[in-house]
Structures are given as structure tokens and as C-alpha cells.
N, C-alpha and C positions, 0 to 999 in steps of 0.2 A: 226444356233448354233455357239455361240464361240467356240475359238481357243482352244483346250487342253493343259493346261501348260504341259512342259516339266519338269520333277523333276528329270533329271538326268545333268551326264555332270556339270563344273565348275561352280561356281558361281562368276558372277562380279560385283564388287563392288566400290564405290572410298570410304569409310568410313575407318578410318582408328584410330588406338591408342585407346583410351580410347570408342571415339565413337560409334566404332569396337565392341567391347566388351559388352558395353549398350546393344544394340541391340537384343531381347532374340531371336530370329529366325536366327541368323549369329554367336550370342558367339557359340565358342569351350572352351573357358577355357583351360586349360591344354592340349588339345586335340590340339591346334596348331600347326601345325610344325615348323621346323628352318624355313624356306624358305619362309613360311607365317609370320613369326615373323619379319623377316627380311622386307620384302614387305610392310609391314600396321606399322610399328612403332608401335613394341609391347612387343617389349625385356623391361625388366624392371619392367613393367608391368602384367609379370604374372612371376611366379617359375618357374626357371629352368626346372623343371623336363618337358621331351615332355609325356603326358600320350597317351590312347587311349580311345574310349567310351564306351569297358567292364572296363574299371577299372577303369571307373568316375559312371558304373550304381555300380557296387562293393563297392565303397566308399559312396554313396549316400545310396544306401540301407544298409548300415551298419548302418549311422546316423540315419535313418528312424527307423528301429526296437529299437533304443534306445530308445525313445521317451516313454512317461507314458499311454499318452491318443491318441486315435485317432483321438481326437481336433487337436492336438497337431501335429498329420502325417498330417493330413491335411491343416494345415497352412504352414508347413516345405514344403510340393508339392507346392501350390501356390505360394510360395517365388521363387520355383525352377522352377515352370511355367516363369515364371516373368525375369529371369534370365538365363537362356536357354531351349528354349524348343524341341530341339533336343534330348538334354539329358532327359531332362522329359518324354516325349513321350517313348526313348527307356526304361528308368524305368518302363514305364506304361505298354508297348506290352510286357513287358519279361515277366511279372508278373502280369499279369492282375488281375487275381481272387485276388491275395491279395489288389493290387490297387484298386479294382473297386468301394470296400464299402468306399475307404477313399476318394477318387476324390468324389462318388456320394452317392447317395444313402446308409445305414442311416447316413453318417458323416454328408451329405452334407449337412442336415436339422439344425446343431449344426451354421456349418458352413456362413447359413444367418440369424442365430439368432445373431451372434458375429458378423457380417462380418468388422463392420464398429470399431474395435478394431484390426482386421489384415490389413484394407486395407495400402497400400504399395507403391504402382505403377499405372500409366491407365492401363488398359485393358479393351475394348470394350467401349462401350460409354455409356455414362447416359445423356438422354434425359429428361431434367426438364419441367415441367409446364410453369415455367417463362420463358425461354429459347425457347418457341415454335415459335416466331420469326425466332431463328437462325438454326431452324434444317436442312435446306437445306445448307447453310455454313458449321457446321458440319461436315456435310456427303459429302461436298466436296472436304476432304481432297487427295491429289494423295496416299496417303498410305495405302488407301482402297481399289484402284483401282482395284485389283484382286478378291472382295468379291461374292460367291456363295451360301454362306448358311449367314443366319442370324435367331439367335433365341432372341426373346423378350418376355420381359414378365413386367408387370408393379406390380408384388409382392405382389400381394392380397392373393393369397390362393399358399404359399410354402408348397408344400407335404400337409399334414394335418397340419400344422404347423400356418396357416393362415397368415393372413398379415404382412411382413416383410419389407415392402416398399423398400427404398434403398438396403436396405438387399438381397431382393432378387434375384440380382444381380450374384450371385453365382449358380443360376439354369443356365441361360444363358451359364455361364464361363464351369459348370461342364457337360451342353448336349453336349457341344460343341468338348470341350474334349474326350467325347466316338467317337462322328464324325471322329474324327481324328483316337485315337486309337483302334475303331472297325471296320471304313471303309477305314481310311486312306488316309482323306480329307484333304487337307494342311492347314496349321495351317493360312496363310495367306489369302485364300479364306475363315472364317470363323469369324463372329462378333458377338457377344455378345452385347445387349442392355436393357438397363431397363427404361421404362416408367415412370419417377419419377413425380407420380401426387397426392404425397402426402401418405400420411398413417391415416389409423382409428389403428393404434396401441399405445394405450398412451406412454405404453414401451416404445418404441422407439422415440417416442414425448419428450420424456421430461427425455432423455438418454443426458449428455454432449458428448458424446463421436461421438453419430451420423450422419452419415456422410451426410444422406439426405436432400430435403427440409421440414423443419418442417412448415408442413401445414396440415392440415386436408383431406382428400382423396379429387377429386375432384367427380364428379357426372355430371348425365345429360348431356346438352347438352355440359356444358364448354369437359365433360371428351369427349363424343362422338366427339365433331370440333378436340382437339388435336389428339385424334386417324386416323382420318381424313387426319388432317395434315403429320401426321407421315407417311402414308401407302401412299399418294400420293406423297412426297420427296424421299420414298424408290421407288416407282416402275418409277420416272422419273430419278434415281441417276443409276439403278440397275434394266433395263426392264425384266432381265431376272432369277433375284436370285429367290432362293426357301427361302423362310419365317414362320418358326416355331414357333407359337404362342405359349407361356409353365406360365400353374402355374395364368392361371387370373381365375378371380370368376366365378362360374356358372352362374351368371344374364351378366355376358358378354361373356365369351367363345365361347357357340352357336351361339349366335346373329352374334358376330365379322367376326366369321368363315365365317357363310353366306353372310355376306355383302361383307368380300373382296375373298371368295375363287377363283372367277371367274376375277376378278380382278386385280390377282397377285397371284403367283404360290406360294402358301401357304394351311397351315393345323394345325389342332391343334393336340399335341400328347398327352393329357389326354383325348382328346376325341377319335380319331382315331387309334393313336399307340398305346394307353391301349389295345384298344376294336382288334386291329388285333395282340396283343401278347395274349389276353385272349381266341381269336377262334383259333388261332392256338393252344396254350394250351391244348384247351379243343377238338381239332380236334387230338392230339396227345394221349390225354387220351383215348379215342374212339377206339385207337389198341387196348387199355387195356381192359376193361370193353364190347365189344364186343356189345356195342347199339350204333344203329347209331344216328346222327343226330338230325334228324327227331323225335324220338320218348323221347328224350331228356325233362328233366319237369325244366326250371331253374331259382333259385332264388335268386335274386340281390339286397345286401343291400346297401343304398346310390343310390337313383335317382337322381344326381345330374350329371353334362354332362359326364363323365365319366360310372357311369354304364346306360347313357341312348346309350352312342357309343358305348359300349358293347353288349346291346341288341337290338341294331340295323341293326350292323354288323352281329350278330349271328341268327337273324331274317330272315337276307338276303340271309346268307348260306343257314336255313331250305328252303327258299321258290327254291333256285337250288338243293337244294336235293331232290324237291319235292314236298312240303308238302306245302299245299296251302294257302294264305297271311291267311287266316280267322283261320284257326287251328294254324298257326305258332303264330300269338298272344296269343293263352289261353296258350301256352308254357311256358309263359314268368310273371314272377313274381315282381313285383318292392317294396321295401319297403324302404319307405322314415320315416321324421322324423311324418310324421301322419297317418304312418302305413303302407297296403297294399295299393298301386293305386287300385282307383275302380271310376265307372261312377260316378259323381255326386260333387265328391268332388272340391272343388274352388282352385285357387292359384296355375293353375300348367300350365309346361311350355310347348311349344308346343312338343319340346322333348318327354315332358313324355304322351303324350295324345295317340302315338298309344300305349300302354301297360296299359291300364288300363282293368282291370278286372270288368266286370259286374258282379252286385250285385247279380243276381241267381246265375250265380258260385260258390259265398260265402254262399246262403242263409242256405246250410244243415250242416255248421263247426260247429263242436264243438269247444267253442274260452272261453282264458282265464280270458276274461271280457268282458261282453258285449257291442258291436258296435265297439270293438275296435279290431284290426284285426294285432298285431305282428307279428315278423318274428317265434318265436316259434307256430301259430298259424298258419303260411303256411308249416313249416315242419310237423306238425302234420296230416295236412288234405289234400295239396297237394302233400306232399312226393315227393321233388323235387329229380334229379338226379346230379344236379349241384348245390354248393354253391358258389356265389362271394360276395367278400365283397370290395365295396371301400365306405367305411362310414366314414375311419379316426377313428373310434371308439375303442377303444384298447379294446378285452376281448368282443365285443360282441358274437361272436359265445362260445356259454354256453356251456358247457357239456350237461345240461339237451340237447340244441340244437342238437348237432351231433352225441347225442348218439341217439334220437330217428329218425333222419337223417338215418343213419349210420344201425339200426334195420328194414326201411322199404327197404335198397337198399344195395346189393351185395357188390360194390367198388364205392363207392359215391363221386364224384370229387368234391375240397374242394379248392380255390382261397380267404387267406387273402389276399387282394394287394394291404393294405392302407399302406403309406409310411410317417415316414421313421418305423423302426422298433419297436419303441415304441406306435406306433397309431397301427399296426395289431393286425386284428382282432381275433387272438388266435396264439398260437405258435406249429410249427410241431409238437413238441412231445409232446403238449394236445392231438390236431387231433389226431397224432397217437394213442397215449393210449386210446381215448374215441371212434375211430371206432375200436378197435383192429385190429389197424396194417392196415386196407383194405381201408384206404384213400388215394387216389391221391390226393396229393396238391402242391401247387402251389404259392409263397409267393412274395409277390412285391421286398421283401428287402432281401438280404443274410441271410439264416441260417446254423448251422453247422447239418451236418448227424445227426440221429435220434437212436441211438442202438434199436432195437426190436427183442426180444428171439436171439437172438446171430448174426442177421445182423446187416448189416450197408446200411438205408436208403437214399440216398443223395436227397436233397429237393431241388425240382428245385425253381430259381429265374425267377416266370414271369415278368420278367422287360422290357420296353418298348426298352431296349437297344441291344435287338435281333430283333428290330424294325426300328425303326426311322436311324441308319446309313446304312443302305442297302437303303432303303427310297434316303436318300438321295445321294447316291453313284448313284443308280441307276436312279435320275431325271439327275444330272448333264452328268454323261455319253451318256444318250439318246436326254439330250437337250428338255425337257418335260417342253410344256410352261403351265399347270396345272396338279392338282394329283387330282384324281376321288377317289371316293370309291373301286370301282373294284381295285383299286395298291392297296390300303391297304389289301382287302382280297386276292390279288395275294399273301402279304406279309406274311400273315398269314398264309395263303399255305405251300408258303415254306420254312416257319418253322418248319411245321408239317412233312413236307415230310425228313426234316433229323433229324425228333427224333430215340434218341438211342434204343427208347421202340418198335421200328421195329425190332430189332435183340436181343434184352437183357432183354424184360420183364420185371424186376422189375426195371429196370436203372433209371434212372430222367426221365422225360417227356419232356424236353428241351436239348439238347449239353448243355456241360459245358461251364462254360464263358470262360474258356483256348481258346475256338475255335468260339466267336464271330466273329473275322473277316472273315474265313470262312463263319460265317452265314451271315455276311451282304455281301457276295460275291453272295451266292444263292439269296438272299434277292434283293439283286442290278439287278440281270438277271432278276429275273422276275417280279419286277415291269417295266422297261423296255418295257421289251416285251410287258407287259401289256397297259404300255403307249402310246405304237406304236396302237396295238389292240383299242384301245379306242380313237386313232384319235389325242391325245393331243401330240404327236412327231414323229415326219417327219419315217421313216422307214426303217431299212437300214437292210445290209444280217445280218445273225450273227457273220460271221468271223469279221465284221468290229464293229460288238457292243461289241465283247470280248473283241476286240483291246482296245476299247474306256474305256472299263471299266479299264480294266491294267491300262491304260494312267491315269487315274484320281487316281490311288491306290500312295502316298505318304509314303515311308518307313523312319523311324528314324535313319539317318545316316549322318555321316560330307563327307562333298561333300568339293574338293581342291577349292580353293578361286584362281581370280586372280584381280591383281589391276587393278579398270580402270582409266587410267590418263585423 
């Protein structure tokens, strides 16, 4: 295992003046002192005034709330990313819940539809087609040399938003960002990169403004050798980084994942961190509703890798609670775009082949056309206990749907978690008013409380981001040369184990995002532990993995500078 950086204590530097300044990981801005101004030739340079970094987050967040649109906060961050991210970060931790939707999620979906009208500055690398030559060069610059997490994505499928090619560049920039501000991974051990191998998006083909290569996506094997290329320069640059695959298409996601997970300490978080924030979720709902597990009926719109790591994960749980591989399948519902899975049917992936439902199952439904087998056609005849939705589909879950949902089952657990806000699949206060009131749900994207007969509902955000920064807190810490499946359901564990709805009943089903880093603290322990348990990193007491976790935790704050001559 490497050395844990040290994040406390002076920082030294020979950069000085204007240099100084450039620099977003070393500006202070007004926050300089005499004695620092004096040392780095800087007088001049900045305003007299010596500030401090409450009263630069005070100032910034004044500016921010000005602003019209949340387009608008969100390009003002990124400029501020760009420009100090000291300062950023502490805007971000102080205030997270208001930050959260405009750094990620739904901003963040506006965010790479525009990107290449804000871009500004580098940040993280864009990896061309053309350029596949040089990627080893690249990635050998010494000012990466600290790098521990890397997430990529080559911009085919942003959020529901579909292909944004260069664009989607901004998934990268904004996981990364929760990294930092929910587990509090340094901003310098963390890269951002986008697989730029073209786009099938005319839009942005034949935008002036665009900042990518305008070519036509690539395919086959050209696309498969560059990826190749890629994952084999990262893991000789960087034996030992974790690599978070985010936002590529379903006909590559699963494949990818398999090919290098063993390869390279890597995962995909539409496949894995969805499916272990969706079983924690729904293992959190389960204090509620008082069935466990096991006897659980659930039914998953969108088969595509996403709700197939969903009912994978949650497949896996049933078979440790018990419930044997053969029954825990009829459990398990998938509806894609040609219906229900069932035997027989052609054009599916291997994903989806353990869930398919045999045709006696179905044979006695009453169905609302014949041979065709909807999702209103499995609420009606299976009477599931769980709804998830990651279809992208905005407005699928009908009234007619969850009302008769909602009439064969008690407190019917209800998961829009297509993203960004404008793709979910219904909005709490449908759910609410069409189960009266007795839905747990559960929403990919921020919504506000829900009034119901004179409460006030708060709708939990199942977002991957009570996921993937403990994930990653917790490989770095432990020195974890792979992630198994078991971390992720450790993770999902212990998410569930600090829901509020242990002590408060009607609370959210999740902590509030005020207290993600917390989560990715629990988060961070017990994938760990889990990692040591499953053989994939070395094992040490716990005093000394507490230690290690502390050590890697990164706080937002200006550290005294000294010159080095």
C-alpha cells in the first residue's frame, strides 16, 4: 500500500505572483496574509483587504443566491471550481443540500448539454480518438502524480439525457466533486476524464460552439482497441488507482466492467452504486413495512444495466436471507422496452437472462392486450411490493399504476430513480396522493417535502452519492487491490443500518444529505472491513484502519504557505 498523504501542516511551494495565484488548489485570494504576500510577491496583486474563508464562503454565497437560474449557479461553481477550490469545497461542505442539486444532479444534466458554451479552463483530461497515440504521454505528466480515484466516461448515455459526447465531461468533474465533499478525498488525488470517440448526437455535431471531436461515435473493434488502450496506460501509469466507469451505454457498460474489473481496481456506479443505494433503500424501508426480505414481489422498469445491478444485488441479499436461488428469481420482475422478460424472447443480454419469467407464470394474467405483457399488467396480477424505476421515462408510473399498486399492499415501496429530474418516473406528491399517503419513496433527484393532511413528508434522495464516496474512501484507506460485489452490499448495509426510520418512523428512509460525509464514513468502514474479509487487501487491527481512514479525510481549509527557495 502507498504512503497516506499528509493534509495537514504548511504547505511548500516555489510558485510565486501571479503563478501563485492561477493555481486553483494553492489560491487563497484575499485570504492571504501579510507575511504570505510579502514572501510570494503578491502585494499588488490582490486588495488590500487581508480576508478570511467565512467571509469569502459569505461573499460567494451571496453572489450565488443572486443568480436567476440554477444554469446559472452552476456555471458560477465551476468558474469558482477552477479558481480556488479550497474556497469551493468549503462552500460546498457548509451547505451541502443546497449545493448538491446544482454541482450534480438535476443541474448537472443542463450542465453537459451546455458544457462546451462554459468551458473555461482544463480540468481533467479529454482523451480523443485521434490522440490515442499519445495517451500514455498524457497521463505522464508529474502533476498527476498523486492521482487515486479516476472516473471516466466516454458520454453516451448522460443521466437519461443520452449522448453528450464531449459534453459529458461534466459527469466526471461533478462525481468527483461529491468525492471530495462527501468523503473528503483531495481534490489532487482525483481526475476526471472523458473518452472522446466521437458522438451520434447531431446536436452537437453540427453546434459551432462544440468543443469536441466532431466525428461520428466510433464502434466495434476501433472503439473496443481504444478502450484497451486506455485501461492498459491507466493501470501501467497508476498500478494501484480505483477507476469508476459512469454514464456509458448499456451495450458497453456490463461487457467493460467484466473485462477489466479484475484487471484494475475498478466498477461501474450505474451498475453497482445504483443497485447498492437501491438495496440499502429498500433494506431501510423493510423497518417500515414490517416484510422482510425474502418475501418481498419486485418490479423493475428499464432492464437495462442499471435495473439488471439492481436485481442482482437484491437477488443476492434474498439468497443470504435465505430464500433459495430458484424462488428468489420468480421474485424478481423486469420490464423492458418489449415488456415483461419472459423465456423465449430474443435480443437479450446476458444481464437480463437470470430474470426472466417463464411463460406459465404468466399463463393465467388477465392482460391489457393480448401477448403483450406491460408494466400495468404486472401490477395488476403480480402485485409487486416494490416499484423501481430507472427507465428515464418521465410519467411512467400512471395513477391508474400505483393506485392499483398501492390497493393490493399496505405501504408499497416506490423508487423513481431516473435522473435528472425531468426523466422521473412520477413525482412524490403524485405517489403520495395516489397511494394516500402510505408510500415509501425514494427519488434519484432532490425533491422538496410533500404536505399530507397537515404533515410534512421529507422524500428521501436515493442517490448513488450515499454510495460510491465511502466506496472510495474506504478502498483507498484499506489499500484494496479490487472491489467485489460483497463491498458493495457491505455498502448498502450500512446505509441502512443508519436510517432515521430506526428511531422516527415516518422520517426519510435515508439521513439527510447535511450528513453524507458521516455516511461515507460508515460507508468507508465497512467496505474495508469487507475488503480485508474477501482477501482483496492485506488486513490490519482496526485501531490502525480508523487511523488510516482519518488520514485520507481532506478538510476545506487554508493551510500557512512557506517559500521554497
Amino acid at each position: 500500500m502507498s504512503q497516506l498523504r499528509d493534509f495537514n501542516g504548511p504547505i511548500e511551494t516555489g510558485l510565486t505572483g501571479i503563478d501563485l495565484i492561477n493555481r486553483p488548489m494553492l489560491n487563497k485570494g484575499t485570504a492571504f496574509s501579510d507575511d504570505e504576500r510579502d514572501a510570494f510577491n503578491l502585494h499588488g496583486l490582490l486588495p488590500p483587504h487581508v480576508g478570511t474563508l467565512d467571509q469569502q464562503v459569505a461573499r460567494r454565497l451571496k453572489v450565488l443566491r443572486a443568480f436567476a437560474t440554477d444554469f446559472e449557479r452552476y456555471a458560477f461553481l465551476r468558474e469558482l471550481q477552477d479558481a480556488n477550490e479550497t474556497l469551493f469545497y468549503a462552500l460546498i461542505t457548509r451547505h451541502l443540500e443546497e449545493m448538491l442539486p446544482l454541482i450534480y444532479t438535476p443541474t448537472v444534466g443542463e450542465g453537459c448539454q451546455r458544457f462546451s458554451e462554459i468551458w473555461r479552463k482544463p480540468r481533467g483530461l479529454f482523451l480523443s480518438y485521434p490522440n490515442r497515440h499519445r495517451i500514455r504521454e498524457i497521463l505522464a505528466n508529474p502533476r498527476l502524480d498523486d492521482v487515486r480515484i479516476i472516473v471516466v466516461s466516454d458520454g453516451e448515455r448522460i443521466l437519461g439525457l443520452g449522448d453528450q459526447g464531449a459534453g459529458g465531461m461534466g459527469i466526471p468533474i461533478g462525481k468527483l466533486a461529491l468525492y471530495t465533499a462527501c468523503a473528503g478525498i483531495h481534490p489532487d488525488q482525483t481526475l476526471p476524464i472523458l473518452l472522446d470517440v466521437g458522438t451520434g448526437n447531431e446536436e452537437r455535431l453540427h453546434d459551432p460552439l462544440y468543443v469536441g471531436w466532431r466525428h461520428e461515435r466510433m464502434r466495434g473493434e476501433d472503439y473496443d482497441g481504444f478502450i484497451e488502450e486506455f485501461v492498459t496506460a491507466v493501470s501501467e501509469r497508476w498500478p494501484n488507482v480505483l477507476l469508476q466507469w459512469e454514464d456509458f451505454a448499456g451495450s458497453n457498460a456490463g461487457r467493460l466492467l467484466a473485462r477489466y474489473r479484475d484487471r484494475l481496481c475498478s466498477f461501474n456506479d450505474d451498475i453497482q452504486g445504483t443497485a447498492a443505494i437501491a438495496a440499502g433503500t429498500l433494506m431501510a424501508a423493510i423497518k417500515v413495512t414490517g416484510v422482510p426480505l425474502g418475501a418481498q414481489r419486485i418490479c423493475v422498469l428499464g432492464a437495462g444495466s442499471a435495473g439488471c445491478g439492481i436485481s442482482s444485488l437484491l437477488r443476492q441479499a434474498m439468497i443470504e436471507a435465505g430464500v433459495s436461488e430458484a424462488e428468489a428469481r420468480k421474485r424478481f420482475f423486469l420490464v423492458d422496452r418489449q415488456g415483461l422478460l419472459r423465456e423465449g424472447m430474443t435480443d437479450l443480454t446476458p444481464a437480463q437472462r437470470p430474470f426472466l419469467q417463464k411463460p406459465e407464470s404468466v399463463a393465467g394474467w388477465q392482460l391489457q392486450k393480448d401477448g403483450e405483457v406491460g408494466l400495468a399488467d404486472v401490477v395488476n396480477n403480480a402485485h409487486p411490493t416494490v416499484l423501481i424505476g430507472v427507465s428515464g421515462q418521465a410519467g411512467a408510473f400512471t395513477e391508474p399504476v400505483i393506485r392499483a399498486m398501492a390497493q393490493k399492499v399496505d405501504r408499497p415501496v416506490i423508487f423513481p430513480l431516473s435522473n435528472p429530474t425531468s426523466r422521473s418516473e412520477a413525482t412524490p406528491a403524485q405517489l403520495v396522493a395516489w397511494s394516500d399517503g402510505r408510500a415509501l419513496i425514494g427519488t434519484g433527484s432532490p425533491f422538496p417535502a410533500v404536505a399530507w393532511k397537515g404533515t410534512s413528508l421529507r422524500i428521501t434522495q436515493t442517490n448513488n452519492s450515499y454510495i460510491f464516496p465511502g466506496v472510495g474512501l474506504g478502498v483507498i484507506a484499506a489499500g484494496a487491490r479490487r472491489i467485489t460485489d460483497a463491498m458493495f452490499m457491505a455498502a448498502g448495509k450500512a446505509v441502512a443500518d443508519i436510517s432515521p426510520v430506526r428511531e422516527e418512523g415516518r422520517s426519510g428512509l435515508l439521513p439527510p444529505v447535511t450528513e453524507l460525509r458521516a455516511v461515507a464514513l460508515a460507508v468507508a468502514k465497512a467496505v474495508a472491513h469487507q475488503a480485508q474479509a474477501d482477501g482483496v487487501a492485506d488486513p490490519c487491527a482496526e485501531p490502525e484502519l480508523d487511523t488510516r481512514i482519518a488520514r485520507s479525510v481532506w478538510s476545506p481549509l487554508y493551510r500557512p504557505y512557506r517559500r521554497r527557495i
